[in-house]
C-alpha positions, 0 to 999 in steps of 0.5 A: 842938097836934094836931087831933082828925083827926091823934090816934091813938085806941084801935082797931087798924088790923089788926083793923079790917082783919082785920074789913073783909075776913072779915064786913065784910058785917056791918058788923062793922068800923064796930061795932068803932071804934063807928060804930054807927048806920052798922053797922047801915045797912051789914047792911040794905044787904048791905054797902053795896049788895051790897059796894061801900060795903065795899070802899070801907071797905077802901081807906080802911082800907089807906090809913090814912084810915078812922077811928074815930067821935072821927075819931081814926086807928086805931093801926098 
């Protein structure tokens, strides 16, 4: 039996990561695997406090260990 953090769910990895480097300001990434409430949080705070918290989102995505709001990994 597989655990919830080793599924793979429905969101692609490329398009999370297309997302994260071109409006990853906007947040547009956590809206795309349905992490709504930080989404939005992320557009207030310019991307994280002017775009680390974006960053930190692209090296989470590149590694594989960014995931989707089930905590499902996205699909490669």
């Amino acid at each position: 039996m597989t655990t919830t953090a080793t599924q793979t769910g429905q969101k692609s990895w490329i398009v999370a990561l297309l997302l994260c480097l071109f409006v990853g300001m906007l947040g547009a990434h956590r809206f795309y695997v349905g992490k709504v409430g930080t989404a939005i949080v992320q557009i207030l705070t310019i991307g994280g406090f002017f775009g680390i918290w974006v960053l930190i989102d692209l090296i989470m995505i590149l590694i594989g260990k960014f995931s989707d709001k089930d905590g499902h990994a996205l699909a490669r």
